[in-house]
C-alpha positions in Angstrom: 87.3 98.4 121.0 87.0 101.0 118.5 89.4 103.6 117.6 88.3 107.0 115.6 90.6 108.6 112.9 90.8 112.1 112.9 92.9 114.6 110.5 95.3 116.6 113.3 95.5 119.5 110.5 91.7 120.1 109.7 89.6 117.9 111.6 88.1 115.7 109.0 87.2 112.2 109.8 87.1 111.0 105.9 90.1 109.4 104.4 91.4 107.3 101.8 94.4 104.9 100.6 97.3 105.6 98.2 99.1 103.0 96.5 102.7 102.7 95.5 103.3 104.7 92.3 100.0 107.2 92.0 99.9 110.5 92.2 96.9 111.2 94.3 98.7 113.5 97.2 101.3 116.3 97.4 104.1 114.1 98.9 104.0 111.8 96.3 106.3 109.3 98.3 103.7 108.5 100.5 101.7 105.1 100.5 98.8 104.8 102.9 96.0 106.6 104.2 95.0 110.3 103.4 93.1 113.2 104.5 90.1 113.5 102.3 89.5 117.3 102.6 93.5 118.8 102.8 95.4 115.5 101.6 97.8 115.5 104.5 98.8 111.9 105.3 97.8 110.2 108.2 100.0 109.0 110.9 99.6 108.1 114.5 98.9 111.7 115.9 95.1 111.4 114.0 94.1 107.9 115.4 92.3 108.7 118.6 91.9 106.2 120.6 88.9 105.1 122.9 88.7 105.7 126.7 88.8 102.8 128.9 86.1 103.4 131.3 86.2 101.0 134.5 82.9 99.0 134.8 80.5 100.2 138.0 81.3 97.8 140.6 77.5 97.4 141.5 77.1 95.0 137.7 80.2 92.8 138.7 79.6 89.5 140.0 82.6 90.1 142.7 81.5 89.7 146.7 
């Protein structure tokens, strides 16, 4: 199962990482993953995650 990470703010799927003590971002506290195009970091409001589709009951092996 795959999830997709998506910016909430401008849309932009590429990101990267900060680590404790750079000064890559505007909130300089934070430590984790970034917005590539408007820097806003991520949280759990930009992981989308996939649909569960049921499986057509005509390729189960149920009687």
């Amino acid at each position: 199962m795959l999830m997709t990470i998506r910016c909430s703010r401008c849309g932009c799927v590429r990101f990267f990482y900060t680590l404790p003590g750079t000064r890559q971002t505007r909130q300089q506290s934070h430590h984790g993953a970034c917005c590539a195009e408007c820097q806003k970091p991520l949280n759990l409001r930009d992981v989308i995650l996939p649909v569960s589709r049921p499986h057509s009951p005509a390729f189960t092996k149920a009687e």
